[in-house]
PDB file of N, CA, C and O in Angstrom:
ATOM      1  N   UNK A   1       0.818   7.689  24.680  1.00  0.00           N
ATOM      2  CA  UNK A   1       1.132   7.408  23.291  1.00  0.00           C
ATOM      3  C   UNK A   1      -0.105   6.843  22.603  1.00  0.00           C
ATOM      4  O   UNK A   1      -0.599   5.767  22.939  1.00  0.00           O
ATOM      5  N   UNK A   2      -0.546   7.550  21.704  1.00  0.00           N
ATOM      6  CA  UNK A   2      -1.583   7.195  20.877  1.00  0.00           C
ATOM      7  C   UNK A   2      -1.548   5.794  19.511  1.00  0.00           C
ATOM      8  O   UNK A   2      -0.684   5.864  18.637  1.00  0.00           O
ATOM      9  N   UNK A   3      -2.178   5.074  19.514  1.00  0.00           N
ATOM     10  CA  UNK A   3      -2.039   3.649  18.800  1.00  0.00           C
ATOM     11  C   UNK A   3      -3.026   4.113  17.616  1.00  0.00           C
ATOM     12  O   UNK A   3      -4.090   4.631  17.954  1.00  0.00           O
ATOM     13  N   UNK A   4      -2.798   3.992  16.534  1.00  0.00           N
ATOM     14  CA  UNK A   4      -3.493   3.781  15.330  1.00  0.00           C
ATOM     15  C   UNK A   4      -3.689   2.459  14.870  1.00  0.00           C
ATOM     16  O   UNK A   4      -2.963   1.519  15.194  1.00  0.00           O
ATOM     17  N   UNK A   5      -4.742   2.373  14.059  1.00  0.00           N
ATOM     18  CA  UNK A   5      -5.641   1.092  13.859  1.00  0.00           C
ATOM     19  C   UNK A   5      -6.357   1.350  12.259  1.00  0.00           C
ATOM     20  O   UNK A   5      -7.465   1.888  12.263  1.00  0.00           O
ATOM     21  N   UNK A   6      -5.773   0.995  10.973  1.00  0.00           N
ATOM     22  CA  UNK A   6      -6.376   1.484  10.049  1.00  0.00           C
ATOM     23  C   UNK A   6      -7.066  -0.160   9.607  1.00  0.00           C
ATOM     24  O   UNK A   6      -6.232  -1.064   9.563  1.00  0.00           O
ATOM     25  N   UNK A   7      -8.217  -0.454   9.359  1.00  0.00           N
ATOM     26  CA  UNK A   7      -9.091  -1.129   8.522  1.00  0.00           C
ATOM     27  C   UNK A   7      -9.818  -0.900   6.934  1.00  0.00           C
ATOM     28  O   UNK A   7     -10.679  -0.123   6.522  1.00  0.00           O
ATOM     29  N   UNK A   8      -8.942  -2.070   6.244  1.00  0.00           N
ATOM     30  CA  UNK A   8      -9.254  -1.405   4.900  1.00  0.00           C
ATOM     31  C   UNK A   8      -9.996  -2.721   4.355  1.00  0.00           C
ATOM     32  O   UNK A   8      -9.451  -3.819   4.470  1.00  0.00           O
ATOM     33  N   UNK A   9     -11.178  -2.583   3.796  1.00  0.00           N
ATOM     34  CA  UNK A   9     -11.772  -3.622   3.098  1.00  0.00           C
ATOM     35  C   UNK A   9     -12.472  -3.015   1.566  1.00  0.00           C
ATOM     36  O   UNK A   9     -12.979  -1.991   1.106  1.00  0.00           O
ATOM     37  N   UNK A  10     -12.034  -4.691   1.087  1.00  0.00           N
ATOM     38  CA  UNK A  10     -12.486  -3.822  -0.807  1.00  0.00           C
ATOM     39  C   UNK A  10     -13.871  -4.606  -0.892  1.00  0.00           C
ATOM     40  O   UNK A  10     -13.866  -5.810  -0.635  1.00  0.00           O
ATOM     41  N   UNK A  11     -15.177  -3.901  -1.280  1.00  0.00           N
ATOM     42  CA  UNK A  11     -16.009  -4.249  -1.393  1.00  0.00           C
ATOM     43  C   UNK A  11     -16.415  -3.831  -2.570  1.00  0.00           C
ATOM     44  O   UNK A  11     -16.408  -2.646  -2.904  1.00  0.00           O
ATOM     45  N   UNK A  12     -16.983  -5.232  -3.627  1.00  0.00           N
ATOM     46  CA  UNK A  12     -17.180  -4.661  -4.695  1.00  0.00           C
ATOM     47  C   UNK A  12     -15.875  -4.006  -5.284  1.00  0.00           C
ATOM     48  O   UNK A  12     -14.688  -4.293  -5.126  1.00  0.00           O
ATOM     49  N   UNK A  13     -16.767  -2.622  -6.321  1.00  0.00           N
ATOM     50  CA  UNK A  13     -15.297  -1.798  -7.018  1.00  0.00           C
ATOM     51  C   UNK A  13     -15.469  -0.427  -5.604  1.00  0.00           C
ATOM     52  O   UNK A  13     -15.331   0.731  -5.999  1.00  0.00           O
ATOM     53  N   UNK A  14     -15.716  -0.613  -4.274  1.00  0.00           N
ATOM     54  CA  UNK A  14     -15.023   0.332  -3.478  1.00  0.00           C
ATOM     55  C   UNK A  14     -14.103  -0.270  -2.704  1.00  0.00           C
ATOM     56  O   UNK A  14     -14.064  -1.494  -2.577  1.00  0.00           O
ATOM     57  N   UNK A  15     -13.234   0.595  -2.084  1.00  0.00           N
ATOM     58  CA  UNK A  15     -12.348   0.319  -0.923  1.00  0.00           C
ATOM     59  C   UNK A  15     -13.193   1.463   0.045  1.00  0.00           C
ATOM     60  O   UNK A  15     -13.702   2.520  -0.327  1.00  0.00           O
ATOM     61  N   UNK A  16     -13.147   0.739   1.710  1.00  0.00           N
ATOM     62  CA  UNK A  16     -13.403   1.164   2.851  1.00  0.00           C
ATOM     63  C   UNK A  16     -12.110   1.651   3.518  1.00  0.00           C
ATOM     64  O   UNK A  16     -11.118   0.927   3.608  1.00  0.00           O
ATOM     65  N   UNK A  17     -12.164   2.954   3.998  1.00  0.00           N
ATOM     66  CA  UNK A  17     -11.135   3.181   5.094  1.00  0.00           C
ATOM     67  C   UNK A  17     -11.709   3.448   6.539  1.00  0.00           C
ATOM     68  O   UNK A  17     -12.528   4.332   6.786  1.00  0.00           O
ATOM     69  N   UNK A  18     -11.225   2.653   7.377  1.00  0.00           N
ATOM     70  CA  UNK A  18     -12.007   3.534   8.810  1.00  0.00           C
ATOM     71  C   UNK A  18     -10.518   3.581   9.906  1.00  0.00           C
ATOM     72  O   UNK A  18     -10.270   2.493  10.427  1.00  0.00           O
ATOM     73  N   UNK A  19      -9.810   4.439  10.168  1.00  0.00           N
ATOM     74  CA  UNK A  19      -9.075   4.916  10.860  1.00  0.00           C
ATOM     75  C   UNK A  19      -8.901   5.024  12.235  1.00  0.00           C
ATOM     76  O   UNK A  19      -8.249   6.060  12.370  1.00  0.00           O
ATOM     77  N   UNK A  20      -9.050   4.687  13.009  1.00  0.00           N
ATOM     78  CA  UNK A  20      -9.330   4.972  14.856  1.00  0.00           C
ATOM     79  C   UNK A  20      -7.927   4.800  15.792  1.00  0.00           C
ATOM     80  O   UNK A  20      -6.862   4.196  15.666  1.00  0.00           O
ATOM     81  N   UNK A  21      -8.437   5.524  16.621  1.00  0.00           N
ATOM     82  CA  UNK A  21      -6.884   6.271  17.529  1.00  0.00           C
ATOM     83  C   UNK A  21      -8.066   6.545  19.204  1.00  0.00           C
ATOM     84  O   UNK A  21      -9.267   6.795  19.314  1.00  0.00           O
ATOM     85  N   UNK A  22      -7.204   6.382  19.999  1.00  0.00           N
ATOM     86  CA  UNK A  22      -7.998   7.187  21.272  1.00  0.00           C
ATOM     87  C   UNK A  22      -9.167   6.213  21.585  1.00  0.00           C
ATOM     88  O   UNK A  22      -9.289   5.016  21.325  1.00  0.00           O
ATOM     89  N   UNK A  23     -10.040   7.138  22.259  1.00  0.00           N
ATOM     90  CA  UNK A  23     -11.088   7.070  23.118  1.00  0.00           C
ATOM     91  C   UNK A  23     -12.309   7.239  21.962  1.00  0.00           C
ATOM     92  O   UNK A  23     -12.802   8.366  21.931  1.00  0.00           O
ATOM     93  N   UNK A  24     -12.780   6.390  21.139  1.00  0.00           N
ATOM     94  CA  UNK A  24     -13.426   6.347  20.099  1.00  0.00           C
ATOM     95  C   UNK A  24     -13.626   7.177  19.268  1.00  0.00           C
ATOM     96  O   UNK A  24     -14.773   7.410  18.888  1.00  0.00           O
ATOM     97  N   UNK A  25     -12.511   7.855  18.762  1.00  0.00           N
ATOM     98  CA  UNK A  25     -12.022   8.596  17.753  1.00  0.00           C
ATOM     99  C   UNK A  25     -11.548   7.748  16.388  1.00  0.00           C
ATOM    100  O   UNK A  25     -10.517   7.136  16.112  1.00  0.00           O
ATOM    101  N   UNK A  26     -12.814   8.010  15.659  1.00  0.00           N
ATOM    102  CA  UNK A  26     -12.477   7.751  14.488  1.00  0.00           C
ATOM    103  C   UNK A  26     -12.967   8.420  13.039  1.00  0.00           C
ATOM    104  O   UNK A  26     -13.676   9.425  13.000  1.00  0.00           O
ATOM    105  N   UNK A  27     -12.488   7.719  11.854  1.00  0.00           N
ATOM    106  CA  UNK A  27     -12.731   8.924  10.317  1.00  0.00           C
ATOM    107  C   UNK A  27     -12.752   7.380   9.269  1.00  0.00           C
ATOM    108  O   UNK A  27     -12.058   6.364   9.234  1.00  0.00           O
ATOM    109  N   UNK A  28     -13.779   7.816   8.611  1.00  0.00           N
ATOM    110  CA  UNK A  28     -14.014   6.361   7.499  1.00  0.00           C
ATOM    111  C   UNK A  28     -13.932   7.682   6.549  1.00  0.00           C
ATOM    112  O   UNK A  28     -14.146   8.888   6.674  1.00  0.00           O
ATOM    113  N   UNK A  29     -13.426   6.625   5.347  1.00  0.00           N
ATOM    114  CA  UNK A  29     -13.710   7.336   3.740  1.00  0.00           C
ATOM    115  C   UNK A  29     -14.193   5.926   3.099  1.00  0.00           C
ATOM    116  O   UNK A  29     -14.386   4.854   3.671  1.00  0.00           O
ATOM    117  N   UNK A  30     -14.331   6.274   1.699  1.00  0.00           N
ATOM    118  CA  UNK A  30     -14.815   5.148   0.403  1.00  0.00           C
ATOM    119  C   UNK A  30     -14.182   6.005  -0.857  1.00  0.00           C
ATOM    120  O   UNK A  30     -14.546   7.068  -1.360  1.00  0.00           O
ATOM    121  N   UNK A  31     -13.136   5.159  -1.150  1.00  0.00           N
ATOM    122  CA  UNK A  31     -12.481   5.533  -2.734  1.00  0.00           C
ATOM    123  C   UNK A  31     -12.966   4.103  -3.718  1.00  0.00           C
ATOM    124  O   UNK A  31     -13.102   2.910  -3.450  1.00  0.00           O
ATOM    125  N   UNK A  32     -13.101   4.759  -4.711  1.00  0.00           N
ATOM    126  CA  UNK A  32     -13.164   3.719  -5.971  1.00  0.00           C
ATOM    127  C   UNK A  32     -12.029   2.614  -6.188  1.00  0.00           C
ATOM    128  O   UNK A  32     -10.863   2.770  -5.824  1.00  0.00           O
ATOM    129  N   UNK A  33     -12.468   1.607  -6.755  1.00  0.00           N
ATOM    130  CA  UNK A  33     -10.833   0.501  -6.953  1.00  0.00           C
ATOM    131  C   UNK A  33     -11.075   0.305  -7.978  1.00  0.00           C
ATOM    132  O   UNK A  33     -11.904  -0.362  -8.599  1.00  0.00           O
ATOM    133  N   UNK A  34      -9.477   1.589  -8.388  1.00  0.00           N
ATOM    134  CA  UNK A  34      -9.411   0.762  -9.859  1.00  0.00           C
ATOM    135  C   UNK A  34      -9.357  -0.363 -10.011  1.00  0.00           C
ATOM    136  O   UNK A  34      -8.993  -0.981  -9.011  1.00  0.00           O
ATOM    137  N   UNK A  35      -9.692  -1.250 -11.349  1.00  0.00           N
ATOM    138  CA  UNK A  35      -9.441  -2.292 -11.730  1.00  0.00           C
ATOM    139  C   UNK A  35      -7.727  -2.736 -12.241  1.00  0.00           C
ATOM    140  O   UNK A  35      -7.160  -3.829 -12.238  1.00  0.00           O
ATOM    141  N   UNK A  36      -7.313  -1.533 -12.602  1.00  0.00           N
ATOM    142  CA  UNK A  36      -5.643  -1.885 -12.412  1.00  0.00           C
ATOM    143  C   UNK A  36      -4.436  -1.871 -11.655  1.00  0.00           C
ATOM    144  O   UNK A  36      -3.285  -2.144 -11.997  1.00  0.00           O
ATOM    145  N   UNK A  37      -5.030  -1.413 -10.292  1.00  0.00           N
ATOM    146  CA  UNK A  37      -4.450  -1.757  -9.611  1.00  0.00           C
ATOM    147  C   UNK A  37      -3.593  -2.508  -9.235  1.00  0.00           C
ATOM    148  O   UNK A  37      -2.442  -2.290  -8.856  1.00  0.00           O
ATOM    149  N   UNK A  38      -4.386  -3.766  -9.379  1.00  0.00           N
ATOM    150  CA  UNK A  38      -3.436  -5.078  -8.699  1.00  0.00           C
ATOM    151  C   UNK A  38      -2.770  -5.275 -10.063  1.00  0.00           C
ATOM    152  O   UNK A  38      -2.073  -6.285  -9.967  1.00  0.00           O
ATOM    153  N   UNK A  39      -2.691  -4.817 -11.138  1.00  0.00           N
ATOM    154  CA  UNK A  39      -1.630  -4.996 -12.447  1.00  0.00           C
ATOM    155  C   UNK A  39      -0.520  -4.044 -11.953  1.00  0.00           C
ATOM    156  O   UNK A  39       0.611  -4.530 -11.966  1.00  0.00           O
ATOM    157  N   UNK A  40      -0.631  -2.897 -11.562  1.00  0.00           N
ATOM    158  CA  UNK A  40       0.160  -1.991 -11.040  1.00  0.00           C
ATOM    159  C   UNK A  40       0.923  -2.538 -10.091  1.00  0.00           C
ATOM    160  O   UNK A  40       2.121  -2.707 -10.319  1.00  0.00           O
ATOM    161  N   UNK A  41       0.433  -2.859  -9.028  1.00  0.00           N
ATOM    162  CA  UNK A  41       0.906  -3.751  -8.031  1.00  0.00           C
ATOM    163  C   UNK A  41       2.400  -4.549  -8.210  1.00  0.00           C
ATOM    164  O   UNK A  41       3.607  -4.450  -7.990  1.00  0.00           O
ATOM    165  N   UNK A  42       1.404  -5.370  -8.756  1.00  0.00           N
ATOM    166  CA  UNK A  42       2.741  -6.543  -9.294  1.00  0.00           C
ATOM    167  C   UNK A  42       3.619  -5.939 -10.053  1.00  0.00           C
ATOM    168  O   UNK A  42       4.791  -6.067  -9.700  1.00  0.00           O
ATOM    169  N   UNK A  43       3.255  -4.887 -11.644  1.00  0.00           N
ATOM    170  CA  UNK A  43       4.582  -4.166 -11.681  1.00  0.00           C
ATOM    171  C   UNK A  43       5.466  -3.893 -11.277  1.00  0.00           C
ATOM    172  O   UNK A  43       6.619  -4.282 -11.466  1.00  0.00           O
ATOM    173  N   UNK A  44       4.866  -2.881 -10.401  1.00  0.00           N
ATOM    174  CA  UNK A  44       6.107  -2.046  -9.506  1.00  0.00           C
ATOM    175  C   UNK A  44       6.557  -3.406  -8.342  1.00  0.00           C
ATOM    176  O   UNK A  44       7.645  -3.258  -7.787  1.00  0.00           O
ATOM    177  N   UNK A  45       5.847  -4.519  -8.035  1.00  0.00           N
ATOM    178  CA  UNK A  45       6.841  -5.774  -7.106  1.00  0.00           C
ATOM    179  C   UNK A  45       7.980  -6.099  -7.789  1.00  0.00           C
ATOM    180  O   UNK A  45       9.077  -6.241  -7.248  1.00  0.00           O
ATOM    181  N   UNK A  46       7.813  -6.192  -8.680  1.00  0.00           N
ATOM    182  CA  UNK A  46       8.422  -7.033 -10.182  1.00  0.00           C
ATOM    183  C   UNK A  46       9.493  -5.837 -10.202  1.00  0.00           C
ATOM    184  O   UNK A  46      10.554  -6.243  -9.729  1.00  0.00           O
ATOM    185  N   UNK A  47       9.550  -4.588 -10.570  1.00  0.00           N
ATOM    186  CA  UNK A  47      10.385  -3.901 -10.538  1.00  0.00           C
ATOM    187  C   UNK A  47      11.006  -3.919  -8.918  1.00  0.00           C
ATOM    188  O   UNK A  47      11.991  -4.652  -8.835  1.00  0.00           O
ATOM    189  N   UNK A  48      10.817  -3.597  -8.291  1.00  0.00           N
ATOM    190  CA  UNK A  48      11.147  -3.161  -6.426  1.00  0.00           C
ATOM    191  C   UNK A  48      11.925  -4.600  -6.218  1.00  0.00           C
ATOM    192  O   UNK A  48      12.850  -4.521  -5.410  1.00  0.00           O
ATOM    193  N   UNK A  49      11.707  -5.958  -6.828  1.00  0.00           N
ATOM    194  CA  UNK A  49      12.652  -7.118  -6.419  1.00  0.00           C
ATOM    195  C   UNK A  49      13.944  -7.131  -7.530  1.00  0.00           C
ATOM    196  O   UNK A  49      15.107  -7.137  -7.129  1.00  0.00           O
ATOM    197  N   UNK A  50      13.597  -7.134  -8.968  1.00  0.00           N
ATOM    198  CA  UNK A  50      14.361  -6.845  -9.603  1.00  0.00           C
ATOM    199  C   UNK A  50      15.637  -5.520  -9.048  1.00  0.00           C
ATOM    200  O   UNK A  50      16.724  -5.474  -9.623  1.00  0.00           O
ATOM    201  N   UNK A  51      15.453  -4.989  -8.431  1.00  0.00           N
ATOM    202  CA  UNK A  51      15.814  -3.629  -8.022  1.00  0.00           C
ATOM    203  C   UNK A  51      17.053  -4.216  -7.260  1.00  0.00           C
ATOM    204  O   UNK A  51      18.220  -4.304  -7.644  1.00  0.00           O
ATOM    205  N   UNK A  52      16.382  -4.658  -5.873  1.00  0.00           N
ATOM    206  CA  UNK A  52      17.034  -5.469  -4.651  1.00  0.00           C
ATOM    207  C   UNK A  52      17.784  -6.713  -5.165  1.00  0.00           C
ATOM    208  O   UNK A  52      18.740  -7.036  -4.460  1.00  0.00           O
ATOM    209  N   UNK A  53      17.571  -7.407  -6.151  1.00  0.00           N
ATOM    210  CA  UNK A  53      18.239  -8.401  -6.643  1.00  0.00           C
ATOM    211  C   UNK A  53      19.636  -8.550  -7.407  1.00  0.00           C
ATOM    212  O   UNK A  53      20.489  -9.430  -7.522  1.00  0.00           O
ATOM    213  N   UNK A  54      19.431  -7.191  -7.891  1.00  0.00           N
ATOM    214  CA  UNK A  54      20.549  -6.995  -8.797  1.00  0.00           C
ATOM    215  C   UNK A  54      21.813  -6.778  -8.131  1.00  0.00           C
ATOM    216  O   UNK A  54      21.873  -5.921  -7.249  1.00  0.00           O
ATOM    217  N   UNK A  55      22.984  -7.558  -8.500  1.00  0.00           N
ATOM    218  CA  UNK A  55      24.286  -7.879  -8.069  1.00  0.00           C
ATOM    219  C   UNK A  55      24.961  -6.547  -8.453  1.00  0.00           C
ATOM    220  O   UNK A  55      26.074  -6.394  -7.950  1.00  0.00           O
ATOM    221  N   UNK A  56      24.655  -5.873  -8.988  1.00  0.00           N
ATOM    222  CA  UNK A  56      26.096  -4.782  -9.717  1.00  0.00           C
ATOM    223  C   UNK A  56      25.208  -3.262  -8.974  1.00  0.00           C
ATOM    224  O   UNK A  56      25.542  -2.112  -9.261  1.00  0.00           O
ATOM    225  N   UNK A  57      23.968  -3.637  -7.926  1.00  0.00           N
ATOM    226  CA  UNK A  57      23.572  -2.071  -7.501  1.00  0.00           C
ATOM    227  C   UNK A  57      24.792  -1.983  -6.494  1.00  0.00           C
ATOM    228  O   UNK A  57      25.252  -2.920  -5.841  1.00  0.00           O
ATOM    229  N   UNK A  58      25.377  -0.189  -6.505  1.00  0.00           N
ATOM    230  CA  UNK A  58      26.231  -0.053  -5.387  1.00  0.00           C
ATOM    231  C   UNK A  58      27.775  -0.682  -5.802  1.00  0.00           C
ATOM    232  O   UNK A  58      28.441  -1.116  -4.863  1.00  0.00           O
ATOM    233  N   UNK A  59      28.223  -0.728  -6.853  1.00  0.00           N
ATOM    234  CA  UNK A  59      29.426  -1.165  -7.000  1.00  0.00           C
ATOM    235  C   UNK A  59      30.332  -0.249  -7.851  1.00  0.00           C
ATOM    236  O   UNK A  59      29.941   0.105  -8.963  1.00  0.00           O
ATOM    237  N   UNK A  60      31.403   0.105  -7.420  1.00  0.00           N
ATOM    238  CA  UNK A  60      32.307   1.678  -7.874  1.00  0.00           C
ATOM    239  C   UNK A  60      32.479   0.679  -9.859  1.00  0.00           C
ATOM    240  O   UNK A  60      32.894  -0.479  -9.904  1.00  0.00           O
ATOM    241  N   UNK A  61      32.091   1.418 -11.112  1.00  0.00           N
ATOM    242  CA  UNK A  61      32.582   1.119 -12.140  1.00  0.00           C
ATOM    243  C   UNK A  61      33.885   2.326 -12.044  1.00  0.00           C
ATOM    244  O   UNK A  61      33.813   3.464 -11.578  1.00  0.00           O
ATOM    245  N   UNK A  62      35.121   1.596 -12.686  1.00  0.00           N
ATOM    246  CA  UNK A  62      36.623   2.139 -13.054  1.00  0.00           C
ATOM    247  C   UNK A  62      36.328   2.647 -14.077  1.00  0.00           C
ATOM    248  O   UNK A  62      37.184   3.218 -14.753  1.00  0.00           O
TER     249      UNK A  62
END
């Protein structure tokens, strides 16, 4: 059974990916970070708890 291992670090405005599995098998990338991100982020938290919080999800209306 193969174990994955992803390492992500934000440097600057990049993010690092380096991926590794196996017998030193691995794959790096570098994407840009948006700056709105972490506004996005918290949005959609803010929505996703609101979501889970709400008393009336899942209840038959007559």
């Amino acid at each position: 059974m193969n174990h994955f291992y992803l390492k992500i670090q934000k440097v600057d405005k990049t993010c690092l990916f380096e991926l590794s599995w196996g017998k030193s098998q691995h794959i790096t990338a570098e994407l840009f970070y948006p700056e709105t991100i972490i506004l996005s982020y918290k949005e959609w938290q803010k929505t996703y708890c609101n979501f889970y919080s709400n008393q009336s999800r899942g209840k038959v209306i007559d």
